[in-house]
DOLUMLUM-257987 format. One record per residue (C-alpha): residue in one letter; residue number from 1; x, y, z. Coordinates in steps of 0.2 Angstrom, whole numbers, plus 5000, padded with zeros to 4 digits. Example, Ala and Ser with C-alpha at 12.3 -4.5 7.8 and 13.67 -1.06 7.14 Angstrom:
REM DOLUMLUM-257987
R,A,1,5062,4978,5039
R,S,2,5068,4995,5036
REM end
This chain:
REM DOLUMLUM-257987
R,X,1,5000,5000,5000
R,X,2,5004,5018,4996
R,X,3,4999,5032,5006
R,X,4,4996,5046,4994
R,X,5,4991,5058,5006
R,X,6,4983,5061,5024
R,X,7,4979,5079,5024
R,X,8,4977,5078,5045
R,X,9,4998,5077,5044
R,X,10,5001,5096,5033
R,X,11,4995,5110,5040
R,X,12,4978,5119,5039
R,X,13,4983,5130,5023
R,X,14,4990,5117,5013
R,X,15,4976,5104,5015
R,X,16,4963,5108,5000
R,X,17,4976,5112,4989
R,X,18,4985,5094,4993
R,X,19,4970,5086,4990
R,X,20,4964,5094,4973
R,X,21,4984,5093,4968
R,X,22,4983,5074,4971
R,X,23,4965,5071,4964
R,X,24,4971,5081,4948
R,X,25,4985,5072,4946
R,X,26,4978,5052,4949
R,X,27,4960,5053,4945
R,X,28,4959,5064,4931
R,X,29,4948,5078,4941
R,X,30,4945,5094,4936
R,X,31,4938,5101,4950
R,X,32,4935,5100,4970
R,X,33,4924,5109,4980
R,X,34,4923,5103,4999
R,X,35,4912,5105,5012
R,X,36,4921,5108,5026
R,X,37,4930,5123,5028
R,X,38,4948,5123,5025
R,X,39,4952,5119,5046
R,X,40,4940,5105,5047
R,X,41,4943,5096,5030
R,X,42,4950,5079,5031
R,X,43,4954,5068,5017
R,X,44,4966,5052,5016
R,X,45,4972,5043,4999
R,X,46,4979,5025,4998
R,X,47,4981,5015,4981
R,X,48,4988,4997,4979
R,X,49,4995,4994,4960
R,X,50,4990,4978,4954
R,X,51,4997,4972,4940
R,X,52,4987,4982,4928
R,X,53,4975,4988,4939
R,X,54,4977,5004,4951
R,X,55,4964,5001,4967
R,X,56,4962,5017,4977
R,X,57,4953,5019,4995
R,X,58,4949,5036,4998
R,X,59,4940,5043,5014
R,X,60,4935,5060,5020
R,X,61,4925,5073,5023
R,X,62,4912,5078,5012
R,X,63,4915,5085,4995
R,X,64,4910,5087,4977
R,X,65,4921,5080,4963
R,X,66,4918,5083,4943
R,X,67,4929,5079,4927
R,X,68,4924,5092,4915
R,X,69,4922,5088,4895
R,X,70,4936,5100,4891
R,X,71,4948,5090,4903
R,X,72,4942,5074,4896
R,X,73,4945,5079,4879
R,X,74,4961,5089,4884
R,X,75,4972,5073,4894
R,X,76,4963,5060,4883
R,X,77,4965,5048,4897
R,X,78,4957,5031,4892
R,X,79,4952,5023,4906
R,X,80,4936,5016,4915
R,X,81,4934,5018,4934
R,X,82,4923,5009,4943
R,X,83,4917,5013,4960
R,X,84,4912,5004,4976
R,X,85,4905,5018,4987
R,X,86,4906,5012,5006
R,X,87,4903,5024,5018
R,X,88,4890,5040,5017
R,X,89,4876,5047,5006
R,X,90,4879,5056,4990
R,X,91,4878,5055,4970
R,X,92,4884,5051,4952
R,X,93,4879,5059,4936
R,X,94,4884,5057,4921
R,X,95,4878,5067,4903
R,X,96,4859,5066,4909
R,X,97,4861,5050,4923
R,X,98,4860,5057,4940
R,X,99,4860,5044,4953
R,X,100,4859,5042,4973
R,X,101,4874,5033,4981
R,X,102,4875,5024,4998
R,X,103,4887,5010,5005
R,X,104,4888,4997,4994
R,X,105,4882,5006,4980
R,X,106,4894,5002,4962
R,X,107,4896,5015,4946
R,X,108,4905,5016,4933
R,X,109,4915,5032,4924
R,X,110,4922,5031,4908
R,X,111,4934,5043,4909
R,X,112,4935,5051,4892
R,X,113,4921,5057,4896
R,X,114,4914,5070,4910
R,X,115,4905,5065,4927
R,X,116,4903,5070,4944
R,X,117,4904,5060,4960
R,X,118,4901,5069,4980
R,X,119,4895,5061,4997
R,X,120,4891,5071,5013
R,X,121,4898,5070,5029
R,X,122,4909,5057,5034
R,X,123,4913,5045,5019
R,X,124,4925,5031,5010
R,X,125,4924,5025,4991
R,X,126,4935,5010,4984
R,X,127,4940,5015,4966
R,X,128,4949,5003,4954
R,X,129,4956,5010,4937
R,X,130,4962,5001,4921
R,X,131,4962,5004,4906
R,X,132,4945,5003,4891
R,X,133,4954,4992,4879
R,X,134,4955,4978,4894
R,X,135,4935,4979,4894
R,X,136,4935,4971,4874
R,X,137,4918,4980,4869
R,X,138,4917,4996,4860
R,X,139,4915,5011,4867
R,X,140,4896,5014,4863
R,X,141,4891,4998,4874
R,X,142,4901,5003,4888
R,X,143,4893,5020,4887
R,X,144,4876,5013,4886
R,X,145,4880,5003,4903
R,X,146,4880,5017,4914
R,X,147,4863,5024,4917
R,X,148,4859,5006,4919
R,X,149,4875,4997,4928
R,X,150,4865,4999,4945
R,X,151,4851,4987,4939
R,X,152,4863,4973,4935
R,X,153,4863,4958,4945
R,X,154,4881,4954,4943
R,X,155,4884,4970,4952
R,X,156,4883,4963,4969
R,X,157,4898,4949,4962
R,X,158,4910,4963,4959
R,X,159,4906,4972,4976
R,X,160,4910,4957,4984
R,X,161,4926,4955,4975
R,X,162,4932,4972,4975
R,X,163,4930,4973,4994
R,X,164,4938,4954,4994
R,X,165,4953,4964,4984
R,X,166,4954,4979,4996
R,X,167,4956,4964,5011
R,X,168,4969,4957,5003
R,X,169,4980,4971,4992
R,X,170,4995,4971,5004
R,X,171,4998,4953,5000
R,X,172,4995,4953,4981
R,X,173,5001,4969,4972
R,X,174,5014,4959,4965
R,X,175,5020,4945,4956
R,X,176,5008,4933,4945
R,X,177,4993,4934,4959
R,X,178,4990,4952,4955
R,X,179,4990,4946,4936
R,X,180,4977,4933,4938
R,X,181,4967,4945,4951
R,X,182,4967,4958,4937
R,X,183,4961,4949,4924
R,X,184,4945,4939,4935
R,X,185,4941,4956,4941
R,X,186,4940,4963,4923
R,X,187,4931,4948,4917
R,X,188,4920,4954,4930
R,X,189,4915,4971,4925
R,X,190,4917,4965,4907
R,X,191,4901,4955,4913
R,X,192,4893,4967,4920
R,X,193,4892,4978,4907
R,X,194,4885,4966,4894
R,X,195,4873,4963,4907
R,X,196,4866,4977,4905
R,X,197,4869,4985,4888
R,X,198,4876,4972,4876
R,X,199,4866,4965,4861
R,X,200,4862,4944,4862
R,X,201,4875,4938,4853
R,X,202,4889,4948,4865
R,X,203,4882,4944,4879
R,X,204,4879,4924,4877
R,X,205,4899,4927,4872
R,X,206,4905,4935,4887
R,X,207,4893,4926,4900
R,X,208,4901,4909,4892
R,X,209,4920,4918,4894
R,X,210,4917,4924,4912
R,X,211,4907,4909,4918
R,X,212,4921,4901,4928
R,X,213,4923,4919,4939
R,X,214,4907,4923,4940
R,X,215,4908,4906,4946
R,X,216,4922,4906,4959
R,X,217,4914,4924,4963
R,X,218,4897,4919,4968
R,X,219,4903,4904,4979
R,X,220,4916,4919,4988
R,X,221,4900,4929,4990
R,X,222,4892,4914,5000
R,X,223,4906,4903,5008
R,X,224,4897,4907,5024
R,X,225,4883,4898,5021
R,X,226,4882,4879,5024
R,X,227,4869,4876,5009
R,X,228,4881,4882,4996
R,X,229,4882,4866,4986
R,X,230,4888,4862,4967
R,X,231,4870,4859,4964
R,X,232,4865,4879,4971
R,X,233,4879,4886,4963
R,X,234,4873,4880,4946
R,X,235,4855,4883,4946
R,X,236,4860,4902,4950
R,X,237,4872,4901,4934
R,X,238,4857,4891,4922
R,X,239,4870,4878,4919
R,X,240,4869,4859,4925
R,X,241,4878,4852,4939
R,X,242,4887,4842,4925
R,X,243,4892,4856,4914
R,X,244,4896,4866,4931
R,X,245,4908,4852,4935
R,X,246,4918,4853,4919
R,X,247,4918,4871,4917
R,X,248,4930,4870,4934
R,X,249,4940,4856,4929
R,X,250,4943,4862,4911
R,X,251,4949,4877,4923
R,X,252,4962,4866,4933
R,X,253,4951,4866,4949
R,X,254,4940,4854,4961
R,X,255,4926,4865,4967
R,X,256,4923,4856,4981
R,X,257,4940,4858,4988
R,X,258,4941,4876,4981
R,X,259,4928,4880,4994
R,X,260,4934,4869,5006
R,X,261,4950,4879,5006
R,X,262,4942,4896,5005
R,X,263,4932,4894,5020
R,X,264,4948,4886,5030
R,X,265,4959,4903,5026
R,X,266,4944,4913,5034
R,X,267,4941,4901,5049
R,X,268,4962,4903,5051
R,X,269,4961,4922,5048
R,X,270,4946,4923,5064
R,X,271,4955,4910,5075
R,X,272,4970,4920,5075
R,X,273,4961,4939,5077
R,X,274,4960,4947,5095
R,X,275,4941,4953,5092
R,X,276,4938,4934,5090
R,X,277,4944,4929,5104
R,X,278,4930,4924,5114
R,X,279,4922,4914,5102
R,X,280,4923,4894,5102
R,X,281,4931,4886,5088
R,X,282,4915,4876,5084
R,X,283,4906,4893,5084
R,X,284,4919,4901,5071
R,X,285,4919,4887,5062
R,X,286,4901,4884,5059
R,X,287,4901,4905,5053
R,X,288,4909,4898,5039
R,X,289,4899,4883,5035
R,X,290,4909,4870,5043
R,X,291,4893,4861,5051
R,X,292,4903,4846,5057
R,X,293,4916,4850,5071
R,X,294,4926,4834,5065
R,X,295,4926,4836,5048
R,X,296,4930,4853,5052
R,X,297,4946,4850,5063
R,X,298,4952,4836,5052
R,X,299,4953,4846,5038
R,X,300,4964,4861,5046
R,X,301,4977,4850,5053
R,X,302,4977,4842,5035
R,X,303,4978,4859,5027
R,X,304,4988,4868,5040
R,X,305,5000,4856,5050
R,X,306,4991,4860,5066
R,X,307,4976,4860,5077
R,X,308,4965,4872,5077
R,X,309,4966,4876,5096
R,X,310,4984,4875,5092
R,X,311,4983,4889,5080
R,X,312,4973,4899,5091
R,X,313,4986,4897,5107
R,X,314,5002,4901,5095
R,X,315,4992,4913,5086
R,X,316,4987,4923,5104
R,X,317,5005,4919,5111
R,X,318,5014,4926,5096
R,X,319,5003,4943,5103
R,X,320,5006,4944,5119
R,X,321,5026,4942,5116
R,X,322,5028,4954,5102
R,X,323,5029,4969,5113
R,X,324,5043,4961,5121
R,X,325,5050,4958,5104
R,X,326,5051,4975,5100
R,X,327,5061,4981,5116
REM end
């Protein structure tokens, strides 16, 4: 992670002008107004390159962004960005679109174009950034997506993976995991554009491209639930439980044992976490669809080389002695 800026280090006078340098400079904007006067503004910036994609977090106070058409046509920057807002109440428009925002709430800019984007009060928006040719599809079907991105079901897939991405950026902006990251998270919003505004024959093309990650997707949207079988996932894809199982193989994967291992890493992750702590294995375990405390146990030592309980008392010893570490 790079911190780009936290205006709360720089002093009061330099603030709105670090912010509106910084937003110029990465985003593309062309104008800032805030909402809070100059002592009171707050705003932090943190992006993560991976591979070809840039993922920014920024949280603040409230304020107004635009990109105008003369900047778009001026810097011809090429790019889409899509946004996962996540924090506060605000707005998007875009030519004649205008559109209410709230957490959890996904648009799309393309950024040869103009738009405006504001919250108020206290707010946070995941941003990732890559550029159009990625996307495949011509210009005139991306446009045609926007107004209507928000009525998409495959919109709530790419929530869940971009916050999935944000949880795990510091591990992955390098090296052949941010590659393959990249290119299911554009499969992704190449899905959800179709989705939305692309004529039959593109659509039945993409949805059989991006079948496997809206997949894989689908089941890391739902790992926590114990009825999430081959036979679920499949009726929610209109595809067989047949077909379902040689699309994963033909993609070098048991599905089973892809899930399996999913929902391990996240009972490991809990196990090990202070705000956990008072929580019995069972109980973590069964929050991630582990219904059978055996099985469950079995397959961690299998997977892990320990325990459970042993990972949670090397996990909390490794705590407590870190502070002595440090002396």
């Amino acid at each position: 992670m790079v911190l780009v800026l936290d205006t709360g280090d720089l002093p009061v006078g330099d603030r709105i002008a670090a912010f509106e340098a910084v937003a110029a400079g990465e985003g593309g904007v062309s104008s800032v107004r805030e909402e809070e006067p100059e002592g009171t503004v707050w705003k932090r910036l943190e992006l993560w390159h991976l591979g070809p994609l840039t993922l920014f977090h920024t949280q603040g106070t409230g304020m107004h962004l635009s990109r105008s058409l003369r900047q778009a046509r001026r810097d011809a920057m090429d790019t889409v960005a899509i946004n996962i807002h996540r924090r506060g109440a605000g707005g998007f428009a875009w030519t004649d679109h205008r559109q209410r925002i709230g957490p959890n709430t996904a648009t799309m800019q393309h950024m040869s174009a103009g738009y405006e984007y504001w919250w108020s009060g206290l707010g946070s928006t995941l941003a990732l950034m890559f550029d159009t040719e990625r996307l495949s599809l011509p210009e005139e079907t991306i446009r045609a997506s926007i107004p209507t991105l928000e009525h998409s079901p495959i919109g709530r897939l790419l929530i869940n993976h971009v916050h999935g991405l944000h949880s795990i950026a510091d591990q992955i902006n390098m090296g052949p995991e941010a590659d393959a990251l990249a290119s299911a998270t554009v499969e992704l919003a190449r899905a959800w554009v179709v989705s939305v505004a692309g004529d039959d024959p593109t659509r039945r093309a993409v949805a059989r491209e991006t079948l496997l990650t809206r997949v894989l997707a689908y089941a890391r949207a739902h790992l926590r639930e114990p009825d999430l079988t081959p036979q679920r996932i499949a009726w929610a894809h209109n595809t067989s439980v047949r077909t379902l199982y040689r699309l994963c193989e033909d993609g070098g994967l048991s599905l089973e044992k892809w899930i399996i291992r999913r929902r391990l890493e996240g009972a490991r992750s809990d196990l090990a976490a202070p705000g956990h702590a008072h929580r019995t294995i069972d109980a973590v375990a069964r929050s991630w669809g582990f219904t059978n405390p055996t099985f469950f146990s079995r397959r961690f030592r299998q997977t892990y080389g320990t325990t459970p309980s042993q990972w949670r008392r090397l996990s909390q010893q490794g705590r407590l002695s870190s502070p002595q570490d440090d002396l």
